[in-house]
N, C-alpha and C positions, 0 to 999 in steps of 0.2 A: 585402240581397244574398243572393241565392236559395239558391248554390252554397255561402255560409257558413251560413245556414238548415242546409240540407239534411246538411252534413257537422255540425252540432251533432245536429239529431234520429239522423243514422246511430251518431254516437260519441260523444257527449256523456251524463256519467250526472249523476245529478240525485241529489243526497244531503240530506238531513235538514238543515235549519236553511237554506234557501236559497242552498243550495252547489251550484252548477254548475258539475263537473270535465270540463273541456276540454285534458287536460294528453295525451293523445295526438297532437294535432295542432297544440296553439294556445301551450301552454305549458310546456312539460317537452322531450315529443319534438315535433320542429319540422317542419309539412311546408311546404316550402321552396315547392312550386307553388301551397299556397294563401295564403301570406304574399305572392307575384308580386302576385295578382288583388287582396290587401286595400293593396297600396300602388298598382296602378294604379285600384282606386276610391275611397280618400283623394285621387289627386289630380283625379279626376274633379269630385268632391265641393265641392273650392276650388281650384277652374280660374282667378279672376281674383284671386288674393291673390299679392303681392311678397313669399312668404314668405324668410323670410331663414334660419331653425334651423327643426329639430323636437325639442322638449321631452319628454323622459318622464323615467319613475321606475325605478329598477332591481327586478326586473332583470327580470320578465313582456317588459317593454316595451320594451325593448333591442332586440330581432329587428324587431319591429316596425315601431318605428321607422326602422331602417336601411334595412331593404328600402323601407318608404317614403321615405324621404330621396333614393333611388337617382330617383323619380320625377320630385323637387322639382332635384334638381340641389346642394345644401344640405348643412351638419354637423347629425350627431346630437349634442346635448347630456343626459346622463343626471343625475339626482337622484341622489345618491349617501345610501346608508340609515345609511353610518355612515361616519366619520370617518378617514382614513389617515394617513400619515406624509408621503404624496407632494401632498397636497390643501397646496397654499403660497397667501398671502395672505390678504387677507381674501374672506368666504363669502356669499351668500344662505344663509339658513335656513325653515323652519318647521316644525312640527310636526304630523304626516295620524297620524290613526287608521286603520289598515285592516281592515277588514270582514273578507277572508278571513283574514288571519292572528293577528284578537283582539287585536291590541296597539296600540300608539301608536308613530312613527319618528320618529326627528329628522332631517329630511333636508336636504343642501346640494350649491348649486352654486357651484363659484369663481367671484367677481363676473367676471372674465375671459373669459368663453363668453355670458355674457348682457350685452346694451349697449344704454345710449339710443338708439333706433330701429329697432333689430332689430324685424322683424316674425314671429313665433314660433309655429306651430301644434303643439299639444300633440296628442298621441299615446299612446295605453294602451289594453291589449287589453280589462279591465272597465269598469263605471262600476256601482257601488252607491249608497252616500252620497253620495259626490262630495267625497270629505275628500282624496281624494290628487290628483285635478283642482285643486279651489279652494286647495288649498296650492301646486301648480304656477303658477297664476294669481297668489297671491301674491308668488310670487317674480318672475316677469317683469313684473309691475306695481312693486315696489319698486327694482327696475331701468331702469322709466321705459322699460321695451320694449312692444309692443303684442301684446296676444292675439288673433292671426290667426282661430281656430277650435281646436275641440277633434274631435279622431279618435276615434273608440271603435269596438274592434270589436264587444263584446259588452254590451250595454247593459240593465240588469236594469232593467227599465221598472216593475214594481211597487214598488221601494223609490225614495225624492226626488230622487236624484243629477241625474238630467236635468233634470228635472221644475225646479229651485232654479236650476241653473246656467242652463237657456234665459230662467229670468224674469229673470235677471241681466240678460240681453241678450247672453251667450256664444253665441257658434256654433257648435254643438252637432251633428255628424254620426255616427250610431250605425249600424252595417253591419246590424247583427242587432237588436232590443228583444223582450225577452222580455215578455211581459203576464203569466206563470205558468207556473210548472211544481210537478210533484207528484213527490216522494221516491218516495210508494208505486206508481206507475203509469209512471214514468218519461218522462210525456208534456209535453212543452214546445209550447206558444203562442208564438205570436209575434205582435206588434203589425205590422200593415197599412200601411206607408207611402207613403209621397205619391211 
């Protein structure tokens, strides 16, 4: 997607250890006209799917999601990273490491929102390892719901996350894939797509 290309090389800085800060526009402060364009080509993307929910993880993915959800006509369902008073019954769990933030989450959703036949496309603004994807995927496979496709806006194509999850046989649409970028020079590649 050109116009999200283009607004990463304009604002996007590139920090030490494979850290691409996008928190201008994509995740912190939120521009509302380019989040429009990332959920009218999510649904460009899976035009013939009966999706029934969109899937994410809190809380990047939250905006995201919904604006795209606005496209599908569908509920946002979120992962939730830690546990509250108001979360009743019993839960889906599992357990994603995240890349950017160094640690490990326990996350869940109330069996309630996820159901036998839902058909589900996940949604999340990165994709690194692919620990917070394949835990999403666990969860709506434990559910006995189907994984529609997976959304990503920003897709770090030099670490496995895509790479692992497309040999699965996951459906895999990434807006942006970065091939590299450099701390010191501040320049990001992007991979050529089809």
């Amino acid at each position: 997607m050109k116009l999200l290309e283009d607004r990463i090389r304009k604002d996007g800085v590139v920090k030490e250890g494979d850290v691409l800060k996008v928190d201008s526009f994509l995740n912190h402060q939120i521009d509302i006209g380019l989040y429009e364009e990332i959920g009218k080509e999510f649904r460009k993307l899976f035009p013939d799917e009966d999706i029934t929910k969109i899937l994410t993880i809190e809380a990047s993915g939250i905006g995201i999601a919904c604006i795209t959800a606005r496209y599908f006509n569908v509920p946002v369902v979120f992962a939730k990273k830690t546990a509250t008073v108001n979360i009743d019954g019993e839960v889906y769990s599992t357990r994603i490491d995240s890349f950017t933030h160094k640690r490990t989450y326990d996350v869940i959703v109330s069996k309630r929102f996820i159901n036998e036949g839902d058909n589900i496309l996940i949604i999340d603004d990165f994709l690194a390892n692919g620990c917070a994807v394949s835990g999403l995927i666990e969860m709506v496979q434990s559910a006995g719901a189907k994984v529609a496709g997976v959304g990503i806006v920003i897709e770090k194509g030099q670490q496995s996350g895509g790479r692992l999850l497309r040999e699965r046989g996951i459906h895999v649409e990434s807006l942006a894939i970065i091939e590299s970028m450099d701390a010191g020079t501040g320049e990001i590649i992007f991979r050529e797509q089809q």
